[in-house]
Each structure stands twice: as C-alpha cells, then as structure tokens.
Backbone as a ProteinNet text record, in pm:
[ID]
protein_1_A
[PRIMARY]
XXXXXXXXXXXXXXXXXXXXXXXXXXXXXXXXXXXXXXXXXXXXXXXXXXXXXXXXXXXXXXXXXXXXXXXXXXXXXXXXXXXXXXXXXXXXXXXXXXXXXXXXXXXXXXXXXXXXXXXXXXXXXXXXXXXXXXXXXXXXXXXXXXXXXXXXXXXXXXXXXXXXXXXXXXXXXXXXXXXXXXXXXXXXXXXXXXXXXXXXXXXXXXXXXXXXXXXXXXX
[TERTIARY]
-1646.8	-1762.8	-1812.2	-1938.6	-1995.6	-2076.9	-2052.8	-2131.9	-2241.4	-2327.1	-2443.1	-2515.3	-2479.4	-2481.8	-2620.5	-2656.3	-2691.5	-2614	-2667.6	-2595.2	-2483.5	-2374.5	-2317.8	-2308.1	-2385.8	-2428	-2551.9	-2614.6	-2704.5	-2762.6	-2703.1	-2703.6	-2644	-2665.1	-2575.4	-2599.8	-2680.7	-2642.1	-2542	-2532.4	-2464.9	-2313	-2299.7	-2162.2	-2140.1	-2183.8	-2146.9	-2136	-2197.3	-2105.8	-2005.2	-1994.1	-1894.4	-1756.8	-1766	-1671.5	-1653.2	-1744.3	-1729.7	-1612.7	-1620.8	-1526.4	-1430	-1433	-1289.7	-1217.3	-1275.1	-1215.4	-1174.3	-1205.6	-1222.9	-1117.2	-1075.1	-928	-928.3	-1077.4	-1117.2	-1176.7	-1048.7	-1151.7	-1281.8	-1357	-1522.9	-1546.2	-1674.4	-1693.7	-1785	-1762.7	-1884.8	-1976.7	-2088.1	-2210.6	-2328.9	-2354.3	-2430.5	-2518	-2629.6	-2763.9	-2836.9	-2840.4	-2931.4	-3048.8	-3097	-3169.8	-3309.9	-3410	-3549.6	-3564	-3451.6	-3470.7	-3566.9	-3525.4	-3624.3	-3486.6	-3369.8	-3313.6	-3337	-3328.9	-3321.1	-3519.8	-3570.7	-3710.2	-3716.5	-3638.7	-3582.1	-3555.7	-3456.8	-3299	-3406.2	-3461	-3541.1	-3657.4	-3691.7	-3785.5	-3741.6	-3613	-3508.7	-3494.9	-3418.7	-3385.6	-3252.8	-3211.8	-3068.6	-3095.5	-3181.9	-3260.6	-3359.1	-3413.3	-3479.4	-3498.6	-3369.8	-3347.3	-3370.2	-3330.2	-3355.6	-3434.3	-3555.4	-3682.3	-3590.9	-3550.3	-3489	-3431.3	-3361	-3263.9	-3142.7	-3081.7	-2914.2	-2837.5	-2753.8	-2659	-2706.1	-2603	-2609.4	-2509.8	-2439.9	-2327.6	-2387.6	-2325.5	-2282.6	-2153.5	-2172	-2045	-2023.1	-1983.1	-2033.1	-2163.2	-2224.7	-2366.1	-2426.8	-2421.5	-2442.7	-2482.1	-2627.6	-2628	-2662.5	-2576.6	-2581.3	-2640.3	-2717.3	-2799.6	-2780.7	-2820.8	-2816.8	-2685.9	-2636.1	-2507.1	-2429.9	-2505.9	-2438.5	-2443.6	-2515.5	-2496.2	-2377.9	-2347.5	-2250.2	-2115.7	-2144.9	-2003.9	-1994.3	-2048.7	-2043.7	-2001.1	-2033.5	-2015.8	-1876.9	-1810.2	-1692.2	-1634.8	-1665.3	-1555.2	-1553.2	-1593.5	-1598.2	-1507.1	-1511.9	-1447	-1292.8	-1232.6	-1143.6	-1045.1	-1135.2	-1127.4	-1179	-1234.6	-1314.1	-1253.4	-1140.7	-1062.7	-1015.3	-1058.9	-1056.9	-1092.5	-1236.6	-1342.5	-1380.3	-1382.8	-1435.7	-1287.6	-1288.5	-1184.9	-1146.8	-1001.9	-999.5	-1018.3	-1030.2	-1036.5	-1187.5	-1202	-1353.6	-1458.6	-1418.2	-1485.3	-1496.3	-1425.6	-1459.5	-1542.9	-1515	-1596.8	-1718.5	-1772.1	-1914.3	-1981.5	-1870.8	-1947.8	-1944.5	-1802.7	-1836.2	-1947.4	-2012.2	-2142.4	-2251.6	-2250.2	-2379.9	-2410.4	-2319.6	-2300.1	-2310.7	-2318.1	-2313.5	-2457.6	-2551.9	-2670.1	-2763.8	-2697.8	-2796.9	-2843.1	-2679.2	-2721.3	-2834.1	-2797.5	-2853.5	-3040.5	-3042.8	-3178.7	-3263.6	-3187.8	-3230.9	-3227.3	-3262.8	-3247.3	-3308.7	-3455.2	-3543.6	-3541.4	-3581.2	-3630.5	-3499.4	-3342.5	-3248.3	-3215.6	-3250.7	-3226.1	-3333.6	-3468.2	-3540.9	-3523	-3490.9	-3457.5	-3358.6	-3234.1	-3114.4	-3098.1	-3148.9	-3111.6	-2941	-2905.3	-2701.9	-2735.4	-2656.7	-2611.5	-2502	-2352.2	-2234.8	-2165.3	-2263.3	-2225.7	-2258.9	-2360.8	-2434	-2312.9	-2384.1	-2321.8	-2420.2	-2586.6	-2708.3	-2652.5	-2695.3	-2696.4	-2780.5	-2773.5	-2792	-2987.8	-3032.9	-3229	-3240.5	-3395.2	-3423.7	-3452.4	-3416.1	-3409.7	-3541.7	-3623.4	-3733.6	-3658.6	-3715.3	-3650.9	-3633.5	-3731.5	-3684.9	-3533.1	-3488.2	-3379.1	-3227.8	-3281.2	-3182.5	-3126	-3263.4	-3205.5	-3135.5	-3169	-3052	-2957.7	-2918.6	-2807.2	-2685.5	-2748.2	-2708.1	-2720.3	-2772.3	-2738	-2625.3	-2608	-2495.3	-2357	-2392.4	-2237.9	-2197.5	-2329	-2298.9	-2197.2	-2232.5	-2171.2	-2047.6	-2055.9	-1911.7	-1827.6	-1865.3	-1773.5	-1754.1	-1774.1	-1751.5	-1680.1	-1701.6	-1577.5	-1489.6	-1487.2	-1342.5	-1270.9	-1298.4	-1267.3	-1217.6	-1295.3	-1251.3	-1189.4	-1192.3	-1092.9	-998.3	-1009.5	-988.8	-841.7	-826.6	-613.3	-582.8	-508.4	-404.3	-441.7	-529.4	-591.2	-702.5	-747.7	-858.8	-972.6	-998	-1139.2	-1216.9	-1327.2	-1409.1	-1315.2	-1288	-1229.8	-1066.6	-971.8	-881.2	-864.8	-837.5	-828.1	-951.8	-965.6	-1117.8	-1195	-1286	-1355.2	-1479.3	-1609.4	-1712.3	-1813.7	-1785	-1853	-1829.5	-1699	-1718.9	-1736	-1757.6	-1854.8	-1977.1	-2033.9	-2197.1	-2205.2	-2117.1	-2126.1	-2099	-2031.2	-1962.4	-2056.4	-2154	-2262.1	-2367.2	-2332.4	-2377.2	-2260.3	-2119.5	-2048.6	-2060.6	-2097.6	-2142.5	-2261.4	-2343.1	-2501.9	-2503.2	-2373.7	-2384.3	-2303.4	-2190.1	-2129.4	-2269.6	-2320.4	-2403.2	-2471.6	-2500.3	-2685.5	-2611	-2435.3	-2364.5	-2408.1	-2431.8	-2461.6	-2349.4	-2380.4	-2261.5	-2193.5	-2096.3	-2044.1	-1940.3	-1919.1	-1833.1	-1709.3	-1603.1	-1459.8	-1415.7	-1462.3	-1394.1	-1456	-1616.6	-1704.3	-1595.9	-1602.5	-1556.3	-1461.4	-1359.8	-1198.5	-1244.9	-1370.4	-1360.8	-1445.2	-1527	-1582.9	-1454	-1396	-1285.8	-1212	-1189.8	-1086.8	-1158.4	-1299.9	-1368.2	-1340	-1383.6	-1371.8	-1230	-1134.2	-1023.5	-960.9	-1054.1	-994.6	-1001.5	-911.1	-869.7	-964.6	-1088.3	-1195.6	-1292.1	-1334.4	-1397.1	-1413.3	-1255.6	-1274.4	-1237.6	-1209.2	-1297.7	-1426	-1490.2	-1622.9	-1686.3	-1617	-1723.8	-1670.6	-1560.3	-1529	-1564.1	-1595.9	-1663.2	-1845.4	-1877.3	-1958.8	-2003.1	-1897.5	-1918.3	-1912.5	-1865.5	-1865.7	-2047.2	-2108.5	-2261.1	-2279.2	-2387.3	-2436	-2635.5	-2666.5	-2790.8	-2803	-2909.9	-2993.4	-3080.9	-3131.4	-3257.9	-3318.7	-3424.9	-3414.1	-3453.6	-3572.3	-3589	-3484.7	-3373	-3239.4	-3137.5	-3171.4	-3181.2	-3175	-3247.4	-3306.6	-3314.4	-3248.8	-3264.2	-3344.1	-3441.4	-3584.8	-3596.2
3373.7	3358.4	3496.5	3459.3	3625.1	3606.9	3693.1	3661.8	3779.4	3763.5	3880.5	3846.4	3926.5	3927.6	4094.4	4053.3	4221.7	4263.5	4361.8	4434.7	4356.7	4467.1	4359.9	4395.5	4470.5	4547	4451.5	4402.5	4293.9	4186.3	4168.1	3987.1	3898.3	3830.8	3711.7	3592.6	3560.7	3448.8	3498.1	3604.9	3665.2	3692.9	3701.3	3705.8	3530.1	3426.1	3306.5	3284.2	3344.4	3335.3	3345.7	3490	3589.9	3498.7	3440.9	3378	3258.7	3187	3043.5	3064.9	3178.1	3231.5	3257.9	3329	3327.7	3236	3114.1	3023.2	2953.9	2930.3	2884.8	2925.3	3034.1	3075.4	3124.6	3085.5	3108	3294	3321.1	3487.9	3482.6	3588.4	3607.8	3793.1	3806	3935.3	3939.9	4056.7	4111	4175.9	4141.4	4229	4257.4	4338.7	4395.3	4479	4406.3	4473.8	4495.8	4642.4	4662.7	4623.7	4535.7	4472.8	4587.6	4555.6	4593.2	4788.8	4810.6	4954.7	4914.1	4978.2	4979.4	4882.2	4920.2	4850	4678.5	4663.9	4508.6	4439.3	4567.6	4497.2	4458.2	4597.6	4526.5	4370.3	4419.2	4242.7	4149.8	4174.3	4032	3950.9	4056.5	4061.4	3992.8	4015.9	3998.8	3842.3	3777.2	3638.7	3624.3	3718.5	3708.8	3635.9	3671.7	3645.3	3486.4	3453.4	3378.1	3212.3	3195.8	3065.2	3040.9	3155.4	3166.5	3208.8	3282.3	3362.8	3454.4	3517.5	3685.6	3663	3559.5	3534.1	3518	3635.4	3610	3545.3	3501.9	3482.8	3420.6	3423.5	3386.9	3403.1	3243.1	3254.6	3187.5	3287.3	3251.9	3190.8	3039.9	2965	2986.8	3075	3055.5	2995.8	2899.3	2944.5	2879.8	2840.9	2762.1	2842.3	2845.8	2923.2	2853.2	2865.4	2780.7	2958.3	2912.9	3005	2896.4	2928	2924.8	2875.9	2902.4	2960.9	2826.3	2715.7	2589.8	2502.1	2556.8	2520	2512.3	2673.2	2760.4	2695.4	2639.5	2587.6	2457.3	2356	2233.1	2292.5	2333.4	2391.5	2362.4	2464.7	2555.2	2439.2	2349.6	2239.5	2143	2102.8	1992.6	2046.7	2209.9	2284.8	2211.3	2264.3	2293.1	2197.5	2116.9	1985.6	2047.6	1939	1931.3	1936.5	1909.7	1927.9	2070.8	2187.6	2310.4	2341.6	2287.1	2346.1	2243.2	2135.7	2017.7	1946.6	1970.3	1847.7	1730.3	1744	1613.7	1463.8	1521.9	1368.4	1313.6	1249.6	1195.2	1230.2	1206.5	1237.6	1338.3	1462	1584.5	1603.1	1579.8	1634.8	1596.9	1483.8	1445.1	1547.4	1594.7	1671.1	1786.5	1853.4	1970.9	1979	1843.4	1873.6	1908.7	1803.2	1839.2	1977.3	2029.2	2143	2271.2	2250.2	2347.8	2318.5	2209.9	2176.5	2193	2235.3	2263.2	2418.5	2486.3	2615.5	2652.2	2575.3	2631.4	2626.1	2521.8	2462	2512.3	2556.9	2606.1	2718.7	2757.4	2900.1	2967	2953	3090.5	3190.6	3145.6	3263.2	3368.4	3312.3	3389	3508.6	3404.9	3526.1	3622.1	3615.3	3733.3	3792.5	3786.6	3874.2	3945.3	3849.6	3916.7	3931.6	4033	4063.2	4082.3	4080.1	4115.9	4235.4	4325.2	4479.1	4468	4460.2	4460.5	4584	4693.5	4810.3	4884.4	4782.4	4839.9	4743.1	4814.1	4717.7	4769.3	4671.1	4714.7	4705.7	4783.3	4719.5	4588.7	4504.7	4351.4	4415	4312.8	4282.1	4179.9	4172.2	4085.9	3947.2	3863.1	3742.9	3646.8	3591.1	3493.5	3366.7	3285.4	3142.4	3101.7	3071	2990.3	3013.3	3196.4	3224	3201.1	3238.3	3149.6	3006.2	2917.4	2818.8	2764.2	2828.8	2837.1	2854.2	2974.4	3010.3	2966.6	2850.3	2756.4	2655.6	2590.9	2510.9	2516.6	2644.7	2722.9	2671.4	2748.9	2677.9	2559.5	2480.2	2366.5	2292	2313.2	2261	2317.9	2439.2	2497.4	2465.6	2409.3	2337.9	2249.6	2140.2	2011.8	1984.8	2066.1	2099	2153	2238.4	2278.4	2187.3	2125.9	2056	1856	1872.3	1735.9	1736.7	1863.3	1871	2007.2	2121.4	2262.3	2245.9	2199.7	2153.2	2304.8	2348.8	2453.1	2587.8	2548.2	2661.8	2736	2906.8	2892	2870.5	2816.4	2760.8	2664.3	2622.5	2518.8	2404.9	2385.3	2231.2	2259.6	2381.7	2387.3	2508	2414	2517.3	2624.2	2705.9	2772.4	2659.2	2659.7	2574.3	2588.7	2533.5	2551.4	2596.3	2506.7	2528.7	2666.7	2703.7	2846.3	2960.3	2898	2992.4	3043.2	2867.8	2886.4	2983.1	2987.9	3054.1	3160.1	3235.4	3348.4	3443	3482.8	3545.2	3555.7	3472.5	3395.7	3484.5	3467.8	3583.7	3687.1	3804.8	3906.4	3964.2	3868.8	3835	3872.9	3783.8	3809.4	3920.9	3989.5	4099.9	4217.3	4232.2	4337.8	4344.6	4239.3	4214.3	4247.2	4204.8	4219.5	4113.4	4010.2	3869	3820.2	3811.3	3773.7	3642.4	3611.9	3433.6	3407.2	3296.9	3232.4	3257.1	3217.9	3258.8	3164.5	3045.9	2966.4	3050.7	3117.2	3112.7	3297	3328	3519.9	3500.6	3376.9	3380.6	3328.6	3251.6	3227.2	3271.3	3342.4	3525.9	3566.8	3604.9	3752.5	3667.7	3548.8	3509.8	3534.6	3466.5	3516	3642.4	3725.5	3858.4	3936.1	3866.3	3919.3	3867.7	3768.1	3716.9	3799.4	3826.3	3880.2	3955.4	3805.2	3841.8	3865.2	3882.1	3912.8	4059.8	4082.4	4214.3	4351.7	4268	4350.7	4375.1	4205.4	4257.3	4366.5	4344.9	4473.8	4614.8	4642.9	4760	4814.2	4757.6	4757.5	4772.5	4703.2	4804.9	4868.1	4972.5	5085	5185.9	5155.4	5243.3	5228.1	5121.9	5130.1	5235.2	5314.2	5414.8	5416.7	5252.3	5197.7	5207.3	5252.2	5200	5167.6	5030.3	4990.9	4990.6	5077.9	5160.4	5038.7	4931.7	4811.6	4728.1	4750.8	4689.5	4783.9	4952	4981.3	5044.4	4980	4982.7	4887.5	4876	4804	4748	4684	4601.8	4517.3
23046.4	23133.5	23177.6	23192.7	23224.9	23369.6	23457.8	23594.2	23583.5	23629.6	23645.8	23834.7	23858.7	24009	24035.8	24162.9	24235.4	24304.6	24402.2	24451	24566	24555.8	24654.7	24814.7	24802.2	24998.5	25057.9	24917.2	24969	24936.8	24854.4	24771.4	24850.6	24931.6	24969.9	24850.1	24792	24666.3	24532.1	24524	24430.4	24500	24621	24715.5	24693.6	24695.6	24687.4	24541.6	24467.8	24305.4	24279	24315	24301.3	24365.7	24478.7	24511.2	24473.9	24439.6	24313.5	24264.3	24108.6	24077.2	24072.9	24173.8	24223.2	24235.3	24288.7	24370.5	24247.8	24133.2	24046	23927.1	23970.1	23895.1	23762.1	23713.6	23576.2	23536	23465.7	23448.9	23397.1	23485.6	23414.2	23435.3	23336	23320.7	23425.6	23501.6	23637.2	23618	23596	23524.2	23688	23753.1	23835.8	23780.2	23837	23797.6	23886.4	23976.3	24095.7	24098.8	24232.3	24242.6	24279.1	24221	24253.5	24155.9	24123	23999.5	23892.2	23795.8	23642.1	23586.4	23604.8	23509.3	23545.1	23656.7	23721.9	23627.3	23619.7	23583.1	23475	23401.4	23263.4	23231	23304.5	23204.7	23254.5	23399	23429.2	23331	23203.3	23161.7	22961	22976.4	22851.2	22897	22791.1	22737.7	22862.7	22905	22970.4	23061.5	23136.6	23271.4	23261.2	23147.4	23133.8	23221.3	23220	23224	23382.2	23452.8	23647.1	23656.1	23565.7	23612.1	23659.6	23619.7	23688.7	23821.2	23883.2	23976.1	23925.1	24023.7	24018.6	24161.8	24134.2	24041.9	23911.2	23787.5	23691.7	23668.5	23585.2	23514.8	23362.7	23255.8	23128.5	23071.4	23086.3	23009.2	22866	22751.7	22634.7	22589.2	22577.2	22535.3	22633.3	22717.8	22867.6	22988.1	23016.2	23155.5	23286.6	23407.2	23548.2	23633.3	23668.7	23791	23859.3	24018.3	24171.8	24227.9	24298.6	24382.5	24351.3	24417	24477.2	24314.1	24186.1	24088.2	24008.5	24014.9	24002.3	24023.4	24224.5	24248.5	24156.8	24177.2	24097.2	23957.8	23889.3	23706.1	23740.5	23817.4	23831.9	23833.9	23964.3	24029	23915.9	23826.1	23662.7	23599.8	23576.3	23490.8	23578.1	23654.4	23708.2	23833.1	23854	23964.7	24045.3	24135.3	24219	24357.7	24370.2	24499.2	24510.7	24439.1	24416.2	24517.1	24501.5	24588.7	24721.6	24712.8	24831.9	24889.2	25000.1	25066.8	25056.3	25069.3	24950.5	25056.3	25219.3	25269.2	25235.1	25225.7	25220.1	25302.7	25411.9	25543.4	25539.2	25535.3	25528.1	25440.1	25277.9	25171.8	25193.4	25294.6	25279.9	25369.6	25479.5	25561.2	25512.4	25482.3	25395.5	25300.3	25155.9	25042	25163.7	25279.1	25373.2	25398.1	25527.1	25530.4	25454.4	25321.2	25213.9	25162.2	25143.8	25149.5	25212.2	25357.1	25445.7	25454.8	25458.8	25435.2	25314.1	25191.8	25071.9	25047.6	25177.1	25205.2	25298.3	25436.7	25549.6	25651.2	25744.2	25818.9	25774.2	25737.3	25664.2	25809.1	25904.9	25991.6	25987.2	26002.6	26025.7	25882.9	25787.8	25628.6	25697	25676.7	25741.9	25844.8	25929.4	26036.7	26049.2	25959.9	25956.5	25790.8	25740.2	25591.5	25571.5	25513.7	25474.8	25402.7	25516.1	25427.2	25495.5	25386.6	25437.7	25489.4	25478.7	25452.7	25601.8	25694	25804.8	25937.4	26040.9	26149.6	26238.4	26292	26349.9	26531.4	26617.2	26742.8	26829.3	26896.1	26873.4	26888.2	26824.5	26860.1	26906.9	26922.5	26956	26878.3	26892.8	26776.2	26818.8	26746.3	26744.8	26814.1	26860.3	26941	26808.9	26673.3	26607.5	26539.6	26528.7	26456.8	26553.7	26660.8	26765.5	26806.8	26768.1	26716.3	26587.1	26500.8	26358.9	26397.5	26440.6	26490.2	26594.4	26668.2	26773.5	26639.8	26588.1	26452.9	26362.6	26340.6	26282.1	26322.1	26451.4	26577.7	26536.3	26609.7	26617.8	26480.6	26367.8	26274.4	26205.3	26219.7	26245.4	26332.6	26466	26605.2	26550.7	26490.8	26424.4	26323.3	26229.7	26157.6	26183	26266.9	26301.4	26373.8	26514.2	26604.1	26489.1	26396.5	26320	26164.2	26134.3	26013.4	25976.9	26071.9	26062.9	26060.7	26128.5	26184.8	26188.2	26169.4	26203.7	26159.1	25997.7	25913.5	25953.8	25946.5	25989.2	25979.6	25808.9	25759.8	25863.7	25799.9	25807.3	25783.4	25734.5	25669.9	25632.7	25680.5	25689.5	25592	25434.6	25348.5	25326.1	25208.7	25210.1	25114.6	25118.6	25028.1	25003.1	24929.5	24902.2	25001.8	25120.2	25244.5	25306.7	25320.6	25358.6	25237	25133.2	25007	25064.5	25094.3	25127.8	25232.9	25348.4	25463.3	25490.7	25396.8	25452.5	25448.9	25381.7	25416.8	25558.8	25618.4	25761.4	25819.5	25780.9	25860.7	25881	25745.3	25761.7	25786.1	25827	25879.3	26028	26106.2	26231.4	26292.1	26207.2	26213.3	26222	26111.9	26052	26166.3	26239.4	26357.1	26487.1	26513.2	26643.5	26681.8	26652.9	26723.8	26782.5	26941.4	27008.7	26992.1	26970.6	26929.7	27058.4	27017.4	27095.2	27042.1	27077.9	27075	26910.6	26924.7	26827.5	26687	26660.2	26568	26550.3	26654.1	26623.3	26539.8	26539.5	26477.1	26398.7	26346.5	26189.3	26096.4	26161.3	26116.8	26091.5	26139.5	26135.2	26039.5	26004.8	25895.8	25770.5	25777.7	25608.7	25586.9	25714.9	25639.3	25628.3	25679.4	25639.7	25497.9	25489.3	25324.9	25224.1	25129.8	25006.8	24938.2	24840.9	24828.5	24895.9	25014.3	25080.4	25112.3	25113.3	25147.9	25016.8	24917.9	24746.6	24766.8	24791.3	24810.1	24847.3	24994.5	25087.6	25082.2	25007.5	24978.3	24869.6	24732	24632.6	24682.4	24765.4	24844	24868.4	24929.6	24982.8	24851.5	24770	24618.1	24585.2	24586.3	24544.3	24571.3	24412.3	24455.6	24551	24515.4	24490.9	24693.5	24698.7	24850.6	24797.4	24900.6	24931	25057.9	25078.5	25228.2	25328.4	25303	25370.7	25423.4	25383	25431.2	25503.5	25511.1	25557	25728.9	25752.4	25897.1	26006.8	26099.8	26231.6	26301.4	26180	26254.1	26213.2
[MASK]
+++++++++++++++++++++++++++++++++++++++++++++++++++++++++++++++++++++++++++++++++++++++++++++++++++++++++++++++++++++++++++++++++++++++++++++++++++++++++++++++++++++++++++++++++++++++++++++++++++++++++++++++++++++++++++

C-alpha cells in the first residue's frame, strides 16, 4: 500500500490517514507531497491524483485507490476486521460511526479559525460564538463517551479507535490555539498526544523543511 499524504505540520486529513494505517497494522509506503509548491501542482495534475481531484489523503491498494480519511478507515477495517478500529459493544460502535461522522461533516467555523500547525502553540484569540459553540459541541460528545464507555482507558471509547482517529486533530487544534478545557477534555488531549504515533507525527514535523506562512500566524 502506498499513502500519499501533505504536510504533516498541517494536514489534519492526511494525520487521520496516516493513523488509519497505523492502526491497521498493515505496512504502507509514505509518500508526502508539500501542499500548495510546484511539486504538489504537479502530481495534482498527473493520473496519481486523479481519482480525489488532487486531495490527500490517498491510499493506493495495489491497483485500488480510497481517498478521504473516513474512507480510508472503512477500506482498512474490511481489510483487517472491523473491531480494529470500532468498538466492539454495539452501543458504543453506533456512537463511536456517529461521532466520527460528525466530525468528518461538521465544525467549519472551528477548521477556519483554528488551522492545525503542530509545530506552533498561538496565545488564546478571540473565537466567533459560532466556533465556540463547536467547541462546547466537541465537549459535549467527548463527555458522553467518556462518562458511558471510556472505563478505566483514556480514549473515547476506552481502547483507541476510529473516533479518536477522526479527532485527534481537534486535539492539536486546541493545544496549538491554548483553548482552555476542562479537566476531563485536557487528560484526553494529553493522552492522544502522548500516543506513540502521535508523537512520530509531530516530531517528523518539526524535520519539515516546507512553511506555509498563512498558517503561520496568530490570526
């Protein structure tokens, strides 16, 4: 399998590939192609790219290509079982597909306001009512899962799973902005990012040689 991802200081859909993958146990080749250069205008413009219109993530199954994140996970979870990735109580897994649907669907104001550069840590702004209410949305469904399936572990749903795929970018969203949380949400921030892959990720990172100055900056 071949992954073709962007950058990883500021892709959050290409950070939810990337961890598909992983999760998925299955080796794949890591192909990064800085986003918005000549080369990215390139490949976007080649057969590689074709099938997403020049959006990454992208995975190559042998002659099989799955673009968008939450595609990605499903591919993976057929390949490999599905209790890989989704909880195996019922109840959970319905709330966990929701949860992972909603992110993949919703919170425009918060992606804009709060771009992901894993690489920054901004001092807090001022947030729009509507991105504040995402963000109280956020909670909210993170309190619910934790409080009804988290048990002892510190995920979403106990183990790690698809849902905190979708999310963990939302972690380093509110790190990067200093968004103040509540006690239960800080400890399961600080667990994504103390995770394994998580923290390849963001150190691999800091190796990018690529800026993009709009991401940048504290506005």
């Amino acid at each position: 399998m071949k992954l073709i991802i962007g950058n990883k200081a500021y892709s959050s859909w290409s950070m939810r590939g990337w961890l598909a993958c992983k999760q998925s146990g299955l080796p794949f080749e890591e192909v990064t192609v800085p986003m918005f250069g000549e080369e990215w205008e390139q490949r976007r413009e080649g057969n590689e790219f074709a099938a997403s219109s020049g959006k990454v993530p992208m995975l190559w199954d042998g002659d099989t290509v799955v673009w968008d994140s939450l595609a990605i996970v499903d591919w993976l979870a057929d390949k490999v079982g599905r209790d890989r990735f989704w909880p195996k109580d019922e109840g959970a897994r319905g709330m966990a597909r929701s949860m992972a649907a909603e992110m993949h669907s919703s919170f425009p104001n918060l992606r804009r306001e709060m771009p992901v550069n894993v690489r920054k840590i901004f001092p807090p702004k001022e947030l729009s009512e509507e991105t504040i209410s995402e963000i109280a949305r956020i909670l909210e469904i993170w309190a619910q899962a934790r409080a009804r399936y988290g048990g002892e572990n510190p995920f979403l749903f106990g183990d790690f799973t698809a849902a905190d795929i979708m999310y963990a970018p939302v972690c380093t969203r509110f790190v990067t902005w200093s968004v103040k949380l509540p006690p239960f949400a800080q400890a399961y921030v600080q667990a994504i990012l103390s995770h394994s892959w998580m923290q390849d990720w963001i150190d691999a990172a800091q190796d990018e040689p690529w800026i993009i100055e709009k991401y940048e900056k504290a506005t």
